[in-house]
NUFIPA-274529 format. One record per residue (C-alpha): residue number from 1; chain; x, z, y; residue in three letters. Coordinates in nm, 2 decimals. Layout:
N
(NUM; A; (X; Z; Y); ALA);
...
This chain:
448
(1; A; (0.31; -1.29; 0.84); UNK);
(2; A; (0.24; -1.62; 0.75); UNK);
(3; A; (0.36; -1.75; 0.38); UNK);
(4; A; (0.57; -2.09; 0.38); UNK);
(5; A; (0.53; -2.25; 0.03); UNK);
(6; A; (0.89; -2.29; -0.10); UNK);
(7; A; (1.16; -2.56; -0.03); UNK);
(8; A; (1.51; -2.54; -0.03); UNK);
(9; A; (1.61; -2.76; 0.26); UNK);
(10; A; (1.31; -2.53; 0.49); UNK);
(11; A; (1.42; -2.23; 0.33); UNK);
(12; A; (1.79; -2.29; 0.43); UNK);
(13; A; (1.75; -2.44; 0.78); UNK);
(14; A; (1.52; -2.09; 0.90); UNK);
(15; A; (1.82; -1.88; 0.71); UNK);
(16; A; (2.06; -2.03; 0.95); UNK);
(17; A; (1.86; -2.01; 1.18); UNK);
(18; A; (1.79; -1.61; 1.16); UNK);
(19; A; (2.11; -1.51; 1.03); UNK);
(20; A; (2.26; -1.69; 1.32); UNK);
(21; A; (2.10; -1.44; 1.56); UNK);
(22; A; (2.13; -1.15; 1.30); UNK);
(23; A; (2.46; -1.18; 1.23); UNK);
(24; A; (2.57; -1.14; 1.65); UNK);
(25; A; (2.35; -0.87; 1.68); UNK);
(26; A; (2.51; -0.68; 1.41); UNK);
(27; A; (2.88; -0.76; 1.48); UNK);
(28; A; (2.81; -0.62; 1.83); UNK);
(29; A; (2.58; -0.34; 1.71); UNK);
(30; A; (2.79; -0.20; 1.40); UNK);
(31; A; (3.12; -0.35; 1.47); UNK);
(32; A; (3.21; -0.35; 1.87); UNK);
(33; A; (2.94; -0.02; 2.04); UNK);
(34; A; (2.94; 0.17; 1.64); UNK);
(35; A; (3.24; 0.35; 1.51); UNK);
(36; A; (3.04; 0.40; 1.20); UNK);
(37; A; (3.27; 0.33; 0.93); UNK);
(38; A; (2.95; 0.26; 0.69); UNK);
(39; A; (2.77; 0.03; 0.93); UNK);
(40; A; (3.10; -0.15; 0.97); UNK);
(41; A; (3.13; -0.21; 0.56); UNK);
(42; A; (2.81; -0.35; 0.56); UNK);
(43; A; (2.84; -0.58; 0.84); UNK);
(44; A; (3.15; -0.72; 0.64); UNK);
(45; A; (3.09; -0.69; 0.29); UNK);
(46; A; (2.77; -0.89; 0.34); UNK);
(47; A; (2.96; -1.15; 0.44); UNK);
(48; A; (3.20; -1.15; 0.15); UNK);
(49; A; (3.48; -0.96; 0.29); UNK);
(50; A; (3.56; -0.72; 0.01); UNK);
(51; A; (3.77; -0.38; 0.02); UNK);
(52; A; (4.12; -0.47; -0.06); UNK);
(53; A; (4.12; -0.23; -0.37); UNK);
(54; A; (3.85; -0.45; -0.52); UNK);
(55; A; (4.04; -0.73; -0.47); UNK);
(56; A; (4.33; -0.67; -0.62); UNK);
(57; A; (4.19; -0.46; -0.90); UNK);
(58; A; (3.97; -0.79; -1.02); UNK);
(59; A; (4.31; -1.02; -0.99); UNK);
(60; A; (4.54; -0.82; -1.14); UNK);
(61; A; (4.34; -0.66; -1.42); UNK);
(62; A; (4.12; -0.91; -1.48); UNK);
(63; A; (3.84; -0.69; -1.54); UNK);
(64; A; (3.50; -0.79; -1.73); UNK);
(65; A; (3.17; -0.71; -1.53); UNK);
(66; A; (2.86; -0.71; -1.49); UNK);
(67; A; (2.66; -0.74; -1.15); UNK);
(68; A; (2.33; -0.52; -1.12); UNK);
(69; A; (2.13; -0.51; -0.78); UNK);
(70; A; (1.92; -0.29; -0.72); UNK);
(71; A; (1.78; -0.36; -0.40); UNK);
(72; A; (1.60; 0.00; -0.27); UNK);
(73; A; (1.67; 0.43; -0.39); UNK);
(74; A; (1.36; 0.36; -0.65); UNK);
(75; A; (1.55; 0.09; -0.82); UNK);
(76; A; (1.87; 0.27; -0.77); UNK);
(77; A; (1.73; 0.56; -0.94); UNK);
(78; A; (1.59; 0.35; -1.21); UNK);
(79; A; (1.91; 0.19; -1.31); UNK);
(80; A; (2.12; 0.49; -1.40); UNK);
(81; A; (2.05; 0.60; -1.73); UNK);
(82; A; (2.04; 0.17; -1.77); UNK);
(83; A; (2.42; 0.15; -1.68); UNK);
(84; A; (2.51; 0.47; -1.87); UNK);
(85; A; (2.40; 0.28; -2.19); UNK);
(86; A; (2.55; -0.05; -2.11); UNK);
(87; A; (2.88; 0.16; -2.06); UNK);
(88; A; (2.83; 0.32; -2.39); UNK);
(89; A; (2.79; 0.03; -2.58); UNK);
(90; A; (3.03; -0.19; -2.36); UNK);
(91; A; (3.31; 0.02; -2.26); UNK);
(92; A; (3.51; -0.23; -2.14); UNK);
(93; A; (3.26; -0.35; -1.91); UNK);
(94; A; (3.27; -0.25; -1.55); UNK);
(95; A; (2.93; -0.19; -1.33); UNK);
(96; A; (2.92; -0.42; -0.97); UNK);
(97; A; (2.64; -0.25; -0.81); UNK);
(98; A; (2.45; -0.43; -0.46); UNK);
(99; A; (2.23; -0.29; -0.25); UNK);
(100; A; (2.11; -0.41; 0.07); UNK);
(101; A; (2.02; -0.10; 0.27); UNK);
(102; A; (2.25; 0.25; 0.35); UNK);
(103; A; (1.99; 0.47; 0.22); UNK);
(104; A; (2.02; 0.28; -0.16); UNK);
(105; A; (2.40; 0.24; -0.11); UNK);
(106; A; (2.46; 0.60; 0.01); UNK);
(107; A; (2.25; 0.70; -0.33); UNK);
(108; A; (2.40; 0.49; -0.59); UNK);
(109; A; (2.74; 0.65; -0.50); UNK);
(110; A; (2.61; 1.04; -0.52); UNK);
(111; A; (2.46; 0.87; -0.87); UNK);
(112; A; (2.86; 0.79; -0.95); UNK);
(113; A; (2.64; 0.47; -1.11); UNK);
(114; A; (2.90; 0.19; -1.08); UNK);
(115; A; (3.31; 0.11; -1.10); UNK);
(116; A; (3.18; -0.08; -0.75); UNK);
(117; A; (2.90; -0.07; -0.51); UNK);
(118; A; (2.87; -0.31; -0.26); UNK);
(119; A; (2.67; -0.44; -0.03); UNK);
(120; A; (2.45; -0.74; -0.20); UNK);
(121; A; (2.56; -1.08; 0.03); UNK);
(122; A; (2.36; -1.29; 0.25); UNK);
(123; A; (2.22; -1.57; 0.05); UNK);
(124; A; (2.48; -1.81; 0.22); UNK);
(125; A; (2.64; -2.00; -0.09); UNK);
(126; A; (2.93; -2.02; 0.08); UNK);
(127; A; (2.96; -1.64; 0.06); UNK);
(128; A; (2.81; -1.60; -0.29); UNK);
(129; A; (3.10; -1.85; -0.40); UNK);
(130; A; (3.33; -1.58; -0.25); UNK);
(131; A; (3.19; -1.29; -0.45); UNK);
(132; A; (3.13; -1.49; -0.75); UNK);
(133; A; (3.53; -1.60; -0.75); UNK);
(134; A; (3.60; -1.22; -0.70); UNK);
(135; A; (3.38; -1.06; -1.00); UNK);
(136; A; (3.36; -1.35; -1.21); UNK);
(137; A; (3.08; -1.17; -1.35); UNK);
(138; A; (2.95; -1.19; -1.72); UNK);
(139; A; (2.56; -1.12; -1.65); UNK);
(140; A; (2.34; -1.08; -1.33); UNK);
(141; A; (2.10; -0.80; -1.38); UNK);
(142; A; (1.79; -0.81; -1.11); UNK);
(143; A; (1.61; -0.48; -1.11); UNK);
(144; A; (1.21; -0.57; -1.02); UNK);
(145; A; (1.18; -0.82; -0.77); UNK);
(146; A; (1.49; -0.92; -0.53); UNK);
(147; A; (1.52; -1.26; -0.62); UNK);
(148; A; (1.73; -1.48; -0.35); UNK);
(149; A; (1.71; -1.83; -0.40); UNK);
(150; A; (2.04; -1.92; -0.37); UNK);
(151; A; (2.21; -1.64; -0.57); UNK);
(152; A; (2.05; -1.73; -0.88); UNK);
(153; A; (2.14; -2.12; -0.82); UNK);
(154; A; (2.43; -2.09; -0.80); UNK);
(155; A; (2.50; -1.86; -1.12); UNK);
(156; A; (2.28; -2.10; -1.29); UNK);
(157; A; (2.52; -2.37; -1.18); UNK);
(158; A; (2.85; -2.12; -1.29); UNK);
(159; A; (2.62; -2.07; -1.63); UNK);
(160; A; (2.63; -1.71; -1.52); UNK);
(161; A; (2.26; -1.53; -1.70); UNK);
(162; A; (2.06; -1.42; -1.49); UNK);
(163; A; (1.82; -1.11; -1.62); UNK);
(164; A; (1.53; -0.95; -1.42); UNK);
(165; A; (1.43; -0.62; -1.58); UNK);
(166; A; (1.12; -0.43; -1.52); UNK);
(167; A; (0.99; -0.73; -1.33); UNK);
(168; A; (0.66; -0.75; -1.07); UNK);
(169; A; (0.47; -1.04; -1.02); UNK);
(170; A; (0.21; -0.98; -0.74); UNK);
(171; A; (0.01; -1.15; -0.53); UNK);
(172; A; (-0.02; -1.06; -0.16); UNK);
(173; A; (0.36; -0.86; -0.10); UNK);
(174; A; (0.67; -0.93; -0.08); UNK);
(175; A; (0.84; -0.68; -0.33); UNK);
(176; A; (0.70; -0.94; -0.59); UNK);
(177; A; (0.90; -1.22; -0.83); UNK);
(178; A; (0.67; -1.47; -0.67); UNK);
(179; A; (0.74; -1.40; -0.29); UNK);
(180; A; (1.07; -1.39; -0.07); UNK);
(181; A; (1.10; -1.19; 0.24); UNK);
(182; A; (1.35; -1.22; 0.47); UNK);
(183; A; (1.29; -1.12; 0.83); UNK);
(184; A; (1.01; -1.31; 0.98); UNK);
(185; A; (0.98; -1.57; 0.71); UNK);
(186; A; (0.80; -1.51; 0.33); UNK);
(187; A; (0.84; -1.77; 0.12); UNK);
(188; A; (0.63; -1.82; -0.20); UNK);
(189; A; (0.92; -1.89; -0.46); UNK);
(190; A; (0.91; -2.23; -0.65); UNK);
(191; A; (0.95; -2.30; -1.02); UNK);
(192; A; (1.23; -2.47; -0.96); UNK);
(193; A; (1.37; -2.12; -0.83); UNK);
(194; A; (1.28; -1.93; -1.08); UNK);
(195; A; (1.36; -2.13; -1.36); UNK);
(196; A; (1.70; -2.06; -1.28); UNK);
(197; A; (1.65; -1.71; -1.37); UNK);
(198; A; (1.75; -1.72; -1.75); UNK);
(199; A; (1.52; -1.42; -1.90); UNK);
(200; A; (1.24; -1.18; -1.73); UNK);
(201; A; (1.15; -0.84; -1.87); UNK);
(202; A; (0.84; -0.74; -1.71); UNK);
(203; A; (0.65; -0.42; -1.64); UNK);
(204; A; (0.26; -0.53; -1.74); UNK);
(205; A; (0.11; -0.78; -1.99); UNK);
(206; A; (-0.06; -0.93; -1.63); UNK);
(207; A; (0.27; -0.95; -1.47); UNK);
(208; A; (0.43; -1.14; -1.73); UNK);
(209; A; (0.08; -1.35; -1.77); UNK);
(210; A; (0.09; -1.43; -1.38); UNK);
(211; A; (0.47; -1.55; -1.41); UNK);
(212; A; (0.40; -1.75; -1.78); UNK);
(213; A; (0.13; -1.98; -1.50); UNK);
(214; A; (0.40; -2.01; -1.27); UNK);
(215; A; (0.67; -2.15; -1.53); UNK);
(216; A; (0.48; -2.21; -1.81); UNK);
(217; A; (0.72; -2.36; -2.05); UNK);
(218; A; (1.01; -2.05; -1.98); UNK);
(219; A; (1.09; -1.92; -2.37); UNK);
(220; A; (1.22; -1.56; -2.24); UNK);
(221; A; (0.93; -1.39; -2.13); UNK);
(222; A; (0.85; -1.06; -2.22); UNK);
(223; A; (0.75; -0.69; -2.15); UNK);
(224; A; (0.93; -0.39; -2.17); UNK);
(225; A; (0.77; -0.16; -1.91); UNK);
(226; A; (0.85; 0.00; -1.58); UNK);
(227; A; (1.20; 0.10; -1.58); UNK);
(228; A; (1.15; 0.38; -1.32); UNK);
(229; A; (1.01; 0.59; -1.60); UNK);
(230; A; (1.33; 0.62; -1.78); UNK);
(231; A; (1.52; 0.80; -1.53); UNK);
(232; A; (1.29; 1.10; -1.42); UNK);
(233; A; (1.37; 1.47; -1.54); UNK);
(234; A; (1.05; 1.56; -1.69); UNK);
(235; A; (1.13; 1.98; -1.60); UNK);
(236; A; (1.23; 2.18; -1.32); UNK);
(237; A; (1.45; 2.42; -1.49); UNK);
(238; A; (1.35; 2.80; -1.46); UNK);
(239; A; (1.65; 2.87; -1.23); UNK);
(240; A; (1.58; 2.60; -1.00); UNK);
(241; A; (1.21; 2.66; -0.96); UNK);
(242; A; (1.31; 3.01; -0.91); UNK);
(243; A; (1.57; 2.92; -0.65); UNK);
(244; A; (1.32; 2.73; -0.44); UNK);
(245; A; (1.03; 3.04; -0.42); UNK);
(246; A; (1.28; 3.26; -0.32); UNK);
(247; A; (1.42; 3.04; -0.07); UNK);
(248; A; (1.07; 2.94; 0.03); UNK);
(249; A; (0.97; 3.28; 0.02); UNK);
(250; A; (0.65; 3.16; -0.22); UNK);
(251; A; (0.47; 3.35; -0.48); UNK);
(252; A; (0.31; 3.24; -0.81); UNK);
(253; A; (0.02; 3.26; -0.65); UNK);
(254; A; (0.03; 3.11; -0.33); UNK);
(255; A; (-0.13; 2.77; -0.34); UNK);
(256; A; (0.10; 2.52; -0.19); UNK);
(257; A; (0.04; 2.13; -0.05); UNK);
(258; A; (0.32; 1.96; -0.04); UNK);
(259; A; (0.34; 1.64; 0.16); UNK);
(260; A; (0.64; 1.42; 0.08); UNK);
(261; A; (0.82; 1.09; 0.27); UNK);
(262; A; (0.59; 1.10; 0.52); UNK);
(263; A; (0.60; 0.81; 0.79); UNK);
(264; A; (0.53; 0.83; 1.17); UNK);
(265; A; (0.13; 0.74; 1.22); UNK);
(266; A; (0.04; 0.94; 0.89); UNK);
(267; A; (0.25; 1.27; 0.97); UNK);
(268; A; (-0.02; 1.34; 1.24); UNK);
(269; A; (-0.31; 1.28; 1.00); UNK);
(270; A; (-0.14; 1.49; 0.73); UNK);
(271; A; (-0.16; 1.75; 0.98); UNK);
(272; A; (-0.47; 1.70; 1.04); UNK);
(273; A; (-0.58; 1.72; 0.69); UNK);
(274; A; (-0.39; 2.07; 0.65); UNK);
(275; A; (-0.57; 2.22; 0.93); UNK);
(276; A; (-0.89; 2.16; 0.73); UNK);
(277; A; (-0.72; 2.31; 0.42); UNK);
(278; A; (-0.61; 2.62; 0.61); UNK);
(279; A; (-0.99; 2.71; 0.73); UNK);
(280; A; (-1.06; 2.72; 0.38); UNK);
(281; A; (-0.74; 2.81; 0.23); UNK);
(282; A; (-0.57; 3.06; 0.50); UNK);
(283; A; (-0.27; 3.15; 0.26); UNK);
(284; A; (-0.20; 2.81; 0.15); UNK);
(285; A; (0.13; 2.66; 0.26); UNK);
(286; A; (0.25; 2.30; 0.32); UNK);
(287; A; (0.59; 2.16; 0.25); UNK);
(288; A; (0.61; 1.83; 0.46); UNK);
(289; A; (0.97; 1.57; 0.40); UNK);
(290; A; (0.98; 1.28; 0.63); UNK);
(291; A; (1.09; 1.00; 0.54); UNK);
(292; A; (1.33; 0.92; 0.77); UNK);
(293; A; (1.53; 1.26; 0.88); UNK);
(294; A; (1.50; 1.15; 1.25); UNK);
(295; A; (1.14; 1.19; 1.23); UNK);
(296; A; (1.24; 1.56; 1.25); UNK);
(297; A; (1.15; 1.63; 1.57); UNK);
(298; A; (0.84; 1.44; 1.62); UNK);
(299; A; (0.68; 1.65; 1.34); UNK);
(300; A; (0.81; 1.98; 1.48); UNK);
(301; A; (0.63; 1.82; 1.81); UNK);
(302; A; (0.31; 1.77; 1.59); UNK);
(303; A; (0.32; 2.09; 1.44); UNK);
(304; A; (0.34; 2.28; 1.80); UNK);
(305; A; (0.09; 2.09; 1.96); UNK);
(306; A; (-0.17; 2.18; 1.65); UNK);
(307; A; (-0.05; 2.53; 1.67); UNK);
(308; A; (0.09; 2.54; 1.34); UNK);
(309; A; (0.41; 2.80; 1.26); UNK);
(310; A; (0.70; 2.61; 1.10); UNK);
(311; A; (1.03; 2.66; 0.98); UNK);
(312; A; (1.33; 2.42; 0.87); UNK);
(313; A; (1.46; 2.41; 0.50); UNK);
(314; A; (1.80; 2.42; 0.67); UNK);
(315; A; (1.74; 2.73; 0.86); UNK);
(316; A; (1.60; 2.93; 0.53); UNK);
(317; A; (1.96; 2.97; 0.46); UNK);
(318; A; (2.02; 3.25; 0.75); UNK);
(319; A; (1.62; 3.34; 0.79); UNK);
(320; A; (1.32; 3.43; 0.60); UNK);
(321; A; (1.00; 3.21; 0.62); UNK);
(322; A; (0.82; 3.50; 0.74); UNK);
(323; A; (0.51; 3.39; 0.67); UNK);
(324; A; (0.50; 3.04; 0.84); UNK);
(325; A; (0.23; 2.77; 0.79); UNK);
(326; A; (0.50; 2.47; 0.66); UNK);
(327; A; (0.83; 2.44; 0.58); UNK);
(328; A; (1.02; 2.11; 0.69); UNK);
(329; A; (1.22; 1.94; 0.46); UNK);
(330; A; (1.51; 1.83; 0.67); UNK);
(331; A; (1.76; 1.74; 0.41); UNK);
(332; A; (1.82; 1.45; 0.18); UNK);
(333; A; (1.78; 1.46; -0.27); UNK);
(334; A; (1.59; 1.78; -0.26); UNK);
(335; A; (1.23; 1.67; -0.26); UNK);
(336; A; (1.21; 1.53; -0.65); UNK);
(337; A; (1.28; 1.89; -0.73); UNK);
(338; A; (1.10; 2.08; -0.46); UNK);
(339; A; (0.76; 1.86; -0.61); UNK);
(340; A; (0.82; 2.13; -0.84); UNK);
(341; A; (0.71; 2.41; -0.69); UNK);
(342; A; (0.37; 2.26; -0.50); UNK);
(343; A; (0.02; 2.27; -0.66); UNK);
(344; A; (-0.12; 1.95; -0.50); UNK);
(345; A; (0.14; 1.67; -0.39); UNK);
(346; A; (0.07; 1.37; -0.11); UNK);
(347; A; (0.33; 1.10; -0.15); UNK);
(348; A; (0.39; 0.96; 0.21); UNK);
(349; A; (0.36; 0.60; 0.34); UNK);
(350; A; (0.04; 0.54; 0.20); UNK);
(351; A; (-0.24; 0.64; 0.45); UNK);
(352; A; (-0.14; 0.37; 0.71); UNK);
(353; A; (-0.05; 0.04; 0.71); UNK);
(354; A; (0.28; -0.01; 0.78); UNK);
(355; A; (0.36; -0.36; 0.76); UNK);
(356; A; (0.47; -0.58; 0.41); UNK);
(357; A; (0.80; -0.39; 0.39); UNK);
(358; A; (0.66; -0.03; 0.32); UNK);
(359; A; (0.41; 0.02; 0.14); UNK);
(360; A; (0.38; 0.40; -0.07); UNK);
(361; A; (0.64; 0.59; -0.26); UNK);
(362; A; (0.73; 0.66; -0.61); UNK);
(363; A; (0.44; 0.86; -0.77); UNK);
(364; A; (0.63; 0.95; -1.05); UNK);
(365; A; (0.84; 1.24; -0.91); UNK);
(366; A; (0.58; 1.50; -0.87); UNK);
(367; A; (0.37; 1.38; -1.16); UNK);
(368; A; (0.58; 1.43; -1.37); UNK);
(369; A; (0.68; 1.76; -1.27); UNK);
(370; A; (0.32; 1.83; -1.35); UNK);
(371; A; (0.18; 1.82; -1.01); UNK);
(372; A; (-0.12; 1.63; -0.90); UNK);
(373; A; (-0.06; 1.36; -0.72); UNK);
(374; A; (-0.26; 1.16; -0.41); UNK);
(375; A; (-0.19; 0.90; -0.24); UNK);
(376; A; (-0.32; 0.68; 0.05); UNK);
(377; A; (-0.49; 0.30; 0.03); UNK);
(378; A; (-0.15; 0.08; 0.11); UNK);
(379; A; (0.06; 0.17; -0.23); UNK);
(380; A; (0.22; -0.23; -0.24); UNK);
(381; A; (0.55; -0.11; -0.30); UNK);
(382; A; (0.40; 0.09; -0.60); UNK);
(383; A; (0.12; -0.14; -0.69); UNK);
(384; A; (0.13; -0.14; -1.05); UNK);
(385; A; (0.25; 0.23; -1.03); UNK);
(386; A; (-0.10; 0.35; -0.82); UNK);
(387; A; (-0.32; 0.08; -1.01); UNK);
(388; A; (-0.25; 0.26; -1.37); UNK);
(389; A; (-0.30; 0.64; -1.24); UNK);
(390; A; (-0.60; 0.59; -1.08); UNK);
(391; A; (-0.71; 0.35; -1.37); UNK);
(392; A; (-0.61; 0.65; -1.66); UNK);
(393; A; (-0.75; 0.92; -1.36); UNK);
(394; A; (-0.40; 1.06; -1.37); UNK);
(395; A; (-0.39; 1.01; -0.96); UNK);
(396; A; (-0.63; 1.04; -0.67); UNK);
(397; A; (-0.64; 0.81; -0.41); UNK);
(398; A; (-0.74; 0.90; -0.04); UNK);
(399; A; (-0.87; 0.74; 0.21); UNK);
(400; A; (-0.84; 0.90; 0.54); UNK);
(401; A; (-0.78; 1.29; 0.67); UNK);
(402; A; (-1.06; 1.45; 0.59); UNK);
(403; A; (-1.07; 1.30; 0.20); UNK);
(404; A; (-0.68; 1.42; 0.18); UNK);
(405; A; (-0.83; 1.71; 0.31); UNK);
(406; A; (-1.12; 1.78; 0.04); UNK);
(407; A; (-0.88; 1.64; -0.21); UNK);
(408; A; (-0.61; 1.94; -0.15); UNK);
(409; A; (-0.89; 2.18; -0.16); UNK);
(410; A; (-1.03; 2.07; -0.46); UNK);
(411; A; (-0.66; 2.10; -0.67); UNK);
(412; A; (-0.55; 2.41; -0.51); UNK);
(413; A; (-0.89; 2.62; -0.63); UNK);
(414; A; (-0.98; 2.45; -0.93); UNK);
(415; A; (-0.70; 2.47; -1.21); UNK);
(416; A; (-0.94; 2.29; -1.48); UNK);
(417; A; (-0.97; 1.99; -1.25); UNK);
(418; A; (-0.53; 2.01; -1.22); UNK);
(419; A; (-0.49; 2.06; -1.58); UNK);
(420; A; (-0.73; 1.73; -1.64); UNK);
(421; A; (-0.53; 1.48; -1.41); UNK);
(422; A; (-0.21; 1.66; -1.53); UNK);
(423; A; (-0.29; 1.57; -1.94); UNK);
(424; A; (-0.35; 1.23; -1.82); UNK);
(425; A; (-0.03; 1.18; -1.65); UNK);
(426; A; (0.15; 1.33; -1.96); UNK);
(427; A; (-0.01; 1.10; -2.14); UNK);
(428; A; (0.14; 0.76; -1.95); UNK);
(429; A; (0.47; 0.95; -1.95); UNK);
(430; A; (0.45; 0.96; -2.34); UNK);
(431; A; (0.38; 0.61; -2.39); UNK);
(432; A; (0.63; 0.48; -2.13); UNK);
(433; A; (0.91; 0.70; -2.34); UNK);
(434; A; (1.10; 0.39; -2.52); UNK);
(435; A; (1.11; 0.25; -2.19); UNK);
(436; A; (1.49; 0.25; -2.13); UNK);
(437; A; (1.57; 0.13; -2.54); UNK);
(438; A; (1.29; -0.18; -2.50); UNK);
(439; A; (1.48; -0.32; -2.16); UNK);
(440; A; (1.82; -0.26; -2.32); UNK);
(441; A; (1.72; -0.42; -2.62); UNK);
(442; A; (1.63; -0.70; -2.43); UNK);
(443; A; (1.96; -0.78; -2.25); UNK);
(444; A; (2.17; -0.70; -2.52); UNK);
(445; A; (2.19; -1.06; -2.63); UNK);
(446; A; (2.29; -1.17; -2.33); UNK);
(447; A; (2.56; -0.89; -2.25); UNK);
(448; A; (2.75; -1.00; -2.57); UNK);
């Protein structure tokens, strides 16, 4: 994918262009052949047509807010405990929460996170107007990287702040504050974009040194961390871990690999891997979560054709696991807890390329559970995430099967070797603690 150096009039003109053609294919898609009443909300809300409830409730009451996107689950995740301290200290505030996918949407409302969650709009100013007249809100609050152009020229224009917390500046991706992505088009953003962005709280010293080249003469510039740290449950209780063995039917002892939001491509080569692990390790078990639940059957395909026995999570419920080889995770929100349980963890869509928009998982779930963690070569998503573990050696990166393979082996026989890259790990989590109080600190002025 080619990157266009950034202009507005360019940058509008191919937005009109592709949301043209995006816009019929979803109205006849989600609206006329779905009677999906979710795919029909986001066809329309992206557009600025608002619930009526939301409407009325922002007329009549004329309720104070603040607008936080969070573009994927990861950034979802990482705003919670974020908004239940902005509600604490400003309980008259209410919480606008965007998204722009169902799987972040569908999450922020089992979260309970805000008085609103919405679908984030199209970068059309004529539809930002619409949800700027509606919410009128007091800050914007960008979690990491999903800066749109237009959005944050426009509250610049309505002297609306702007605030990016636990900010990436990369080179090369597009979940970066330097880089826009919208179907086939990246642009690489402009000062004069992101000078309309009023404060940036960073992750790294080198991401706010990258952005500082970019706009050299921005004042609010500074580093409060990774914000995805402030939201993990550092324990699996007693009575959940317990809950999970017996439903797994796993013992203390029995060394277990568990291999979570795998991707299509790499499923078959985490197979692969386990098959080696299983000449060497006959009891050992494997615990394997697609990412996407319809991938379902073309793992259960995968595991027949390599001989492997397998049985659903689901079906654990009415059946023992009698002894099978893996256990597929075929429901949704259980895998941060079932890292738990495993010896040795793979986090999925890593071991394959699979284009700019994926690009790894978060790492933090199973390490901080105290579970090893590997990972494959293509962690973009989670650059600075994979660049510190394997920097601190509190993460192992893999390269292909057989390196998974010899990996796996190496963490479910040798508990010194487990214990090592587990102290390191604890070690990041203990100096990424204040996380959560530096970012608020930093958007307190602004909130007033």
């Amino acid at each position: 994918m080619r990157t266009i150096n950034f202009s507005y009039p360019i940058y509008n003109f191919l937005l009109f262009l592709k949301l043209s053609e995006i816009i019929i294919k979803k109205f006849i898609k989600f609206v006329l052949l779905s009677n999906d009443c979710e795919k029909k909300r986001f066809f329309w809300e992206r557009l600025g047509f608002l619930p009526n409830k939301i409407r009325k409730d922002c007329k009549i009451n004329k309720i104070k807010w603040i607008w936080i996107h969070a573009n994927s689950i990861g950034e979802v995740n990482a705003s919670q405990r974020l908004v239940s301290i902005i509600k604490e200290k400003y309980p008259e505030i209410h919480i606008l929460l965007t998204t722009t996918n169902f799987s972040a949407d569908e999450r922020a409302r089992q979260l309970n996170i805000g008085n609103a969650v919405v679908f984030f709009p199209y970068d059309v100013p004529v539809i930002i107007k619409q949800f700027l007249s509606i919410f009128n809100p007091r800050c914007i609050i960008i979690i990491e990287s999903d800066i749109w152009p237009n959005f944050v020229k426009l509250c610049k224009n309505r002297g609306i702040p702007v605030i990016v917390v636990s900010g990436i500046y990369t080179n090369g991706y597009n979940r970066s504050l330097g880089l826009r992505y919208f179907y086939n088009y990246k642009f690489r953003l402009s000062k004069d974009v992101l000078e309309n962005i009023d404060s940036f709280s960073m992750q790294t010293e080198d991401d706010a040194k990258r952005l500082s080249f970019v706009i050299p003469y921005h004042k609010n510039i500074g580093v409060t961390g990774n914000l995805k740290f402030s939201y993990l449950n550092n324990k699996l209780s007693a009575q959940e871990k317990s809950y999970y063995q017996r439903l797994f039917d796993i013992k203390e002892t029995t060394p277990v690999f568990i291999a979570g939001n795998l991707h299509r491509t790499e499923d078959e080569m985490v197979i692969d891997a386990f098959r080696i692990v299983k000449k060497i390790i006959s009891n050992a078990v494997m615990i394997s979560a697609p990412r996407f639940m319809e991938d379902i059957c073309s793992l259960e395909s995968l595991l027949a054709e390599r001989m492997f026995t397998y049985v659903k999570r689901t079906e654990l419920d009415t059946q023992e696991r009698a002894n099978k080889d893996v256990i597929l995770l075929d429901t949704m929100g259980e895998l941060a807890k079932v890292y738990g349980i495993g010896n040795v963890a793979f986090v999925g869509g890593s071991l394959v390329y699979l284009g700019d928009m994926f690009g790894g998982h978060n790492i933090l779930e199973p390490a901080v559970l105290g579970v090893p963690v590997l990972f494959g070569p293509y962690m973009h998503n989670f650059q600075n995430l994979a660049d510190l573990f394997c920097q601190r050696k509190a993460a192992v990166q893999v390269r292909d099967s057989e390196d998974l393979a010899n990996c796996v082996v190496k963490f479910l026989i040798n508990q010194e070797e487990s214990r090592k890259i587990i102290a390191n790990a604890t070690n990041i989590f203990e100096e990424n603690k204040d996380v959560l109080d530096k970012t608020f600190l930093f958007i307190d002025a602004k909130v007033k």
